[in-house]
C-alpha positions as CSV (number, residue, x, y, z in Angstrom):
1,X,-67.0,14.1,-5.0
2,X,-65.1,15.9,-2.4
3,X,-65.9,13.7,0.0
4,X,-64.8,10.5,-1.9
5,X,-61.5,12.1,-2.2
6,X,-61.2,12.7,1.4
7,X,-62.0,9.8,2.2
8,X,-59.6,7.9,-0.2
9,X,-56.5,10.3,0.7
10,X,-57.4,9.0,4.7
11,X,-57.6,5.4,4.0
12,X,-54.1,5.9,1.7
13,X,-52.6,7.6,5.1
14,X,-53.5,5.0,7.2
15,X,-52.5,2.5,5.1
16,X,-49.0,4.1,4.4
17,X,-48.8,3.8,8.6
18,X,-49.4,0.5,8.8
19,X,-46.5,-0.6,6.0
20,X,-44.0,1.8,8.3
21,X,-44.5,-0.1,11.3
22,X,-43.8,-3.6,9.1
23,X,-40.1,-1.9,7.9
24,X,-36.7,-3.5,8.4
25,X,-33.2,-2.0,9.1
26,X,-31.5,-2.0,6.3
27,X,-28.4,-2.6,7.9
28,X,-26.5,0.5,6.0
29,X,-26.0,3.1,8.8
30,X,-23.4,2.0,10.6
31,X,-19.8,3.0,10.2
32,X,-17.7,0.5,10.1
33,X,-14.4,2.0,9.5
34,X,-14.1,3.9,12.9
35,X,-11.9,2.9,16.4
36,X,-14.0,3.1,19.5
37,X,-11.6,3.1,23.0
38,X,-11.6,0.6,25.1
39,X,-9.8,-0.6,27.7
40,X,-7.7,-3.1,25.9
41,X,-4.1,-1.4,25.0
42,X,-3.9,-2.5,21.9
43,X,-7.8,-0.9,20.6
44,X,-6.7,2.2,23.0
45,X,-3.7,2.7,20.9
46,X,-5.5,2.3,17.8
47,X,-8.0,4.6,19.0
48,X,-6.2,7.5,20.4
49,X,-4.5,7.5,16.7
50,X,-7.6,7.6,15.0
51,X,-8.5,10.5,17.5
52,X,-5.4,12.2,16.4
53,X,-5.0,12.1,12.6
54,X,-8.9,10.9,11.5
55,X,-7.9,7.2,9.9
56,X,-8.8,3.5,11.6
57,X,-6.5,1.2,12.7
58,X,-6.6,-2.0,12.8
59,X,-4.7,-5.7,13.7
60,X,-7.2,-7.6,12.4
61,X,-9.0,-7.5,8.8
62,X,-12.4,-8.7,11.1
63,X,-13.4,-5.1,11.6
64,X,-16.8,-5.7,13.6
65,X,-19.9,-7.7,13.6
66,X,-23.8,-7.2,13.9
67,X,-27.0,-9.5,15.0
68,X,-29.4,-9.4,12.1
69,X,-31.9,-11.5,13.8
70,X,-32.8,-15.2,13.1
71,X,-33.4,-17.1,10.4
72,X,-36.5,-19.4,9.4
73,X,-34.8,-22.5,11.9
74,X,-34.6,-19.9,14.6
75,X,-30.3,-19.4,14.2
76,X,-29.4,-16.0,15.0
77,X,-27.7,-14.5,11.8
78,X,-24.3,-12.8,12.7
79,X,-22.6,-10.7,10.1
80,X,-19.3,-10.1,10.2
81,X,-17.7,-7.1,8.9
82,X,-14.6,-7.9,6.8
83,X,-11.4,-5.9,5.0
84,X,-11.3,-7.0,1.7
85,X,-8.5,-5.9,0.2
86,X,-9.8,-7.2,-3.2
87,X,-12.5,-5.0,-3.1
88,X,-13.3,-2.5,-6.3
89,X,-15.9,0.0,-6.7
90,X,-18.5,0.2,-9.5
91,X,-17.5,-3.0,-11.7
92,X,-16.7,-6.7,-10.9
93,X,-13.5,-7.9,-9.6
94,X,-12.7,-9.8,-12.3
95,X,-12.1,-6.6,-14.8
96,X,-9.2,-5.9,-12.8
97,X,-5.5,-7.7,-11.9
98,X,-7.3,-9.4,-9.4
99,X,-8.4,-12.1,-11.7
100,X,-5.3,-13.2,-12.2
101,X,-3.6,-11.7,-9.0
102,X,-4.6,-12.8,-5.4
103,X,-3.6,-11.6,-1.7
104,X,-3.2,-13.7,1.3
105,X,-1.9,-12.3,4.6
106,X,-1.7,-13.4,7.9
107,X,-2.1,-11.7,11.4
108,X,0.3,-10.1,14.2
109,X,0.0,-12.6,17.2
110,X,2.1,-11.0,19.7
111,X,-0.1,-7.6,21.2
112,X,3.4,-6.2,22.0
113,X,4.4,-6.3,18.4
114,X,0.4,-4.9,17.3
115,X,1.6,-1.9,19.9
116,X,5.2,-1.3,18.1
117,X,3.3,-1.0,14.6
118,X,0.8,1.5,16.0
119,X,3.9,3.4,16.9
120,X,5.5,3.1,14.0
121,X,2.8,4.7,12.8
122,X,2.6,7.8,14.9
123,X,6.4,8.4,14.7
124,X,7.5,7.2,10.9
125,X,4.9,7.1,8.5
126,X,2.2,9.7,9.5
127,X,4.5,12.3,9.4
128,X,5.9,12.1,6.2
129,X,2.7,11.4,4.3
130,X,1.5,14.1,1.9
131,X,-2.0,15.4,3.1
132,X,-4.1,14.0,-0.4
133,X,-3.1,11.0,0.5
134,X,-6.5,9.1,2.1
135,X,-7.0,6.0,3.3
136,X,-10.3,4.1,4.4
137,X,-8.4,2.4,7.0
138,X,-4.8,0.6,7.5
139,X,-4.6,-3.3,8.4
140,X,-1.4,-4.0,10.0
141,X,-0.1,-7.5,9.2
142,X,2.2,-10.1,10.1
143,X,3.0,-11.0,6.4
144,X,1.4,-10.3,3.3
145,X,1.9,-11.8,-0.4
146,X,0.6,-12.2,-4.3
147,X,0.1,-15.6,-5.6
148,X,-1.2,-15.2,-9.0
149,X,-4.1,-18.3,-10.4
150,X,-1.8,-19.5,-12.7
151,X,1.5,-20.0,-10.4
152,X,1.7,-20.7,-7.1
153,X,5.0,-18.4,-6.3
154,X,4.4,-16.3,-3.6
155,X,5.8,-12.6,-4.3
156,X,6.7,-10.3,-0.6
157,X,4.6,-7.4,-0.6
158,X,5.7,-4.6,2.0
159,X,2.5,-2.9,1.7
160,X,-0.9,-3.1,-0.7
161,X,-3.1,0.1,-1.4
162,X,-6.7,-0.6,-2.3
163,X,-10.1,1.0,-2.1
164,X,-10.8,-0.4,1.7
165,X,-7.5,0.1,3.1
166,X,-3.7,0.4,3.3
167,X,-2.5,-3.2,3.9
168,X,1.3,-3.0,5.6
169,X,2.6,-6.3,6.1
170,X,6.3,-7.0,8.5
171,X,5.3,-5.4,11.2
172,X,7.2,-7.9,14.0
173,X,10.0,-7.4,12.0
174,X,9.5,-3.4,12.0
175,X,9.4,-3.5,15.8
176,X,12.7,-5.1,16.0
177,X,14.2,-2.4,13.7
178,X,16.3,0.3,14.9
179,X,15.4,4.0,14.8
180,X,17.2,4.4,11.3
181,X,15.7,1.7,9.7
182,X,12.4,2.5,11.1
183,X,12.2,5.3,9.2
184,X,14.1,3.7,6.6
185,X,10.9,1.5,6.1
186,X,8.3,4.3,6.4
187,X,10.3,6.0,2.9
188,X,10.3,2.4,1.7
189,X,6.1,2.3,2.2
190,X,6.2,5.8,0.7
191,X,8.1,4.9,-2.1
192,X,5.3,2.0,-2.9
193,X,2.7,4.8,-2.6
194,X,4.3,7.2,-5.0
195,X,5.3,4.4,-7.8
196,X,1.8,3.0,-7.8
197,X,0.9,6.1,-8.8
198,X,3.6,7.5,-11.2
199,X,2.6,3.8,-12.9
200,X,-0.8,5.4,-14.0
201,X,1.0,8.0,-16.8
202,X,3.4,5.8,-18.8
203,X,4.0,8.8,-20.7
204,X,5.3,10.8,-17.9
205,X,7.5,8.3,-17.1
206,X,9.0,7.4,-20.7
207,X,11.8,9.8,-20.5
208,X,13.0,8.3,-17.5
209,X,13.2,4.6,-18.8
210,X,14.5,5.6,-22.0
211,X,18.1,6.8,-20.1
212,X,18.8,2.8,-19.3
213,X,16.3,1.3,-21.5
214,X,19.0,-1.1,-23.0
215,X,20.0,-1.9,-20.0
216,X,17.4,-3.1,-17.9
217,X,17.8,-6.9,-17.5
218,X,21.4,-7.2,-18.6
219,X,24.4,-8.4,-17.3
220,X,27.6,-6.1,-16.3
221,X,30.3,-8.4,-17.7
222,X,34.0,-7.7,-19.4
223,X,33.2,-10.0,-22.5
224,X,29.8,-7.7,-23.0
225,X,30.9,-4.7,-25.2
226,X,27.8,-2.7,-24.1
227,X,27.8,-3.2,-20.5
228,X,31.8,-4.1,-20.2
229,X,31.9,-3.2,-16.2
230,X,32.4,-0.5,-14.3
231,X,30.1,0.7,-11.3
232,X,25.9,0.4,-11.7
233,X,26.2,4.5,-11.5
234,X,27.7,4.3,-15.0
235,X,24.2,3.1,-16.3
236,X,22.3,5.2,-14.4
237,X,21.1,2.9,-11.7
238,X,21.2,3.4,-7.8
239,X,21.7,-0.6,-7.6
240,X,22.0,-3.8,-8.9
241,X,19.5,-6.4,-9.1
242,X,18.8,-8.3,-6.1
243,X,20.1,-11.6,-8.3
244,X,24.0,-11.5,-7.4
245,X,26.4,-12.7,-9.3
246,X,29.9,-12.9,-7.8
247,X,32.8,-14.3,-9.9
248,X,35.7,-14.0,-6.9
249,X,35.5,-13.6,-2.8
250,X,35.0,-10.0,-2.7
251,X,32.6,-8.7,-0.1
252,X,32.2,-5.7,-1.7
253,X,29.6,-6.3,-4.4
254,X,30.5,-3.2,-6.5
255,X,33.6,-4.6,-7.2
256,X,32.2,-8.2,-8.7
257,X,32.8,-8.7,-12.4
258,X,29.6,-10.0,-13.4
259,X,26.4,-8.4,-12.1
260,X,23.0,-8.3,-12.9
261,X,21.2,-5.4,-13.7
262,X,18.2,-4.5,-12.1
263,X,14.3,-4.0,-14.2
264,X,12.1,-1.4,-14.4
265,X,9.7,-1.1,-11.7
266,X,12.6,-1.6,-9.3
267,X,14.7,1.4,-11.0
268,X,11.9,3.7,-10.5
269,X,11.4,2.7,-6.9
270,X,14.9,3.2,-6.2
271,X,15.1,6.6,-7.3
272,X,11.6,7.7,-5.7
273,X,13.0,6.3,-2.9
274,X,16.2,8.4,-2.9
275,X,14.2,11.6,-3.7
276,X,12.8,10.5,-0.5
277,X,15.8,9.8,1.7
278,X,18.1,12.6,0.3
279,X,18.2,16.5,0.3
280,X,18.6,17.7,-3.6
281,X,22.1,18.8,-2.6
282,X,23.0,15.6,-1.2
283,X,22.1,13.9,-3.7
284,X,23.0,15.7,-6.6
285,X,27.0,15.9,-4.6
286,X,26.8,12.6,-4.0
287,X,26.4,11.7,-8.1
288,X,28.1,14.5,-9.4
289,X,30.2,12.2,-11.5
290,X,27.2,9.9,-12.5
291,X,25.6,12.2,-14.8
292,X,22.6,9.5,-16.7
293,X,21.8,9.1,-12.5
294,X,21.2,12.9,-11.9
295,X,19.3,13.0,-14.9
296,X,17.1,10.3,-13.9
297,X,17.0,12.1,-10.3
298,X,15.9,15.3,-11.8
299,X,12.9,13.3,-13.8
300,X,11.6,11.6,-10.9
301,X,11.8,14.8,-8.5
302,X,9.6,17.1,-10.5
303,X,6.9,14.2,-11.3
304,X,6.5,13.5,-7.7
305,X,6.4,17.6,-6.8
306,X,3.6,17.4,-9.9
307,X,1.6,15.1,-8.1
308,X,2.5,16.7,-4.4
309,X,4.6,14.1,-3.0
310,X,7.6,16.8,-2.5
């Protein structure tokens, strides 16, 4: 009996042997989301950043590709390794606002331009990112927009945050920019960041669109007996909406009669976006006299110290 069992636990051994040599590579090992130097500028830039603070660039959403052999007619099968910025984790993109929401984007041409967003990078953004912020990669892009499947307006998105990588679109335009507005920008990317998440806890965020709720979408105007005129301050918003309406030839727009009023998810950026740009003290001398705006200011600062953005 001993014997039988011996000899069936060798012909499972050898057997076992022979199935190892008939494996496959399952094609799962490599890391995609890396920079490796080379001596092309643009790749060397990308990768002495990625040597620096740990996170991929890249000026093109084709990452990498791989030979996985031939097919049955003998064709070798190339896969190419993608960004796709639609990508979600654990369910089907359909559950999310990608069903009704899509991306399209297109590339920097001009290396020089690739170079001056790398840069912007090292000098700008980087350095005013809070550390739990983490992102699989960044795609820097030409131009980037949301068309939704039942419209085909095209919105301007500065920047898109998804699971593979932090999309930030205008970067010919960025390289153009002065020092000021560089870093004007890099806030402006910031501020996306911070409202994307502040979005997640509408109840953190009720106080502060309850100061202007009946506001939000109206119209400054002398014949309006709730919003009769005056400066946007008086409302408790940093700005108007970016739909002007002037009723005379004055350049300066906070003295036009009628104005529009800007919404919601543009009132919370602007004040993120202030916490951002201004010292407390600045800010709160600079609106002494607005006092609906320093309570709005006071709202934002401490949710975005809660979730470590100050």
């Amino acid at each position: 009996m001993k014997k039988l069992v011996l000899l069936t636990s060798i012909i499972i051994f050898f057997c076992n042997c022979a199935k190892e040599d008939q494996l496959s590579p399952s094609y799962n090992d490599r890391d995609w989301y890396s920079n490796e130097d080379s001596n092309d500028p643009v790749q060397h830039a990308c990768y002495l950043l990625y040597e620096k603070y740990g996170i991929p660039i890249f000026v093109n959403d084709t990452i990498g590709y791989e030979n996985r052999g031939i097919d049955a007619y003998g064709n070798p099968i190339i896969y190419y390794k993608i960004i796709d910025m639609a990508y979600t984790l654990g369910s089907p993109i359909t559950s999310d606002d990608s069903y009704m929401q899509s991306r399209v984007h297109t590339l920097i041409e001009k290396p020089a331009d690739q170079l001056a967003g790398v840069d912007f990078l090292d000098k700008y953004l980087f350095p005013i990112l809070p550390e739990k912020l983490h992102f699989n990669s960044i795609l820097l892009l030409d131009s980037l927009y949301e068309t939704s499947k039942i419209s085909a307006d095209l919105t301007h998105l500065p920047a898109y945050y998804g699971l593979t990588t932090l999309a930030i679109a205008q970067i010919p335009q960025i390289a153009s920019m002065t020092e000021d507005k560089k870093q004007e920008q890099a806030y402006t990317i910031l501020a996306f960041l911070a409202s994307n998440e502040l979005a997640k806890d509408a109840v953190s965020l009720a106080d502060f669109y309850e100061i202007s709720q009946a506001y939000y979408g109206g119209i400054v105007n002398p014949a309006n007996p709730r919003m009769p005129g005056g400066r946007y301050e008086k409302y408790g918003f940093l700005d108007y909406g970016s739909n002007w309406d002037p009723s005379n030839d004055t350049k300066d727009p906070s003295e036009w009669i009628y104005r529009n009023i800007t919404d919601k998810n543009v009132d919370l950026e602007d004040y993120i976006f202030a916490c951002f740009q201004y010292e407390e003290k600045e800010f709160i001398s600079k609106y002494a006299e607005y006092p609906l705006v320093l309570e709005k200011y006071n709202i934002i600062r401490e949710l975005l110290i809660k979730i470590n953005y100050l």
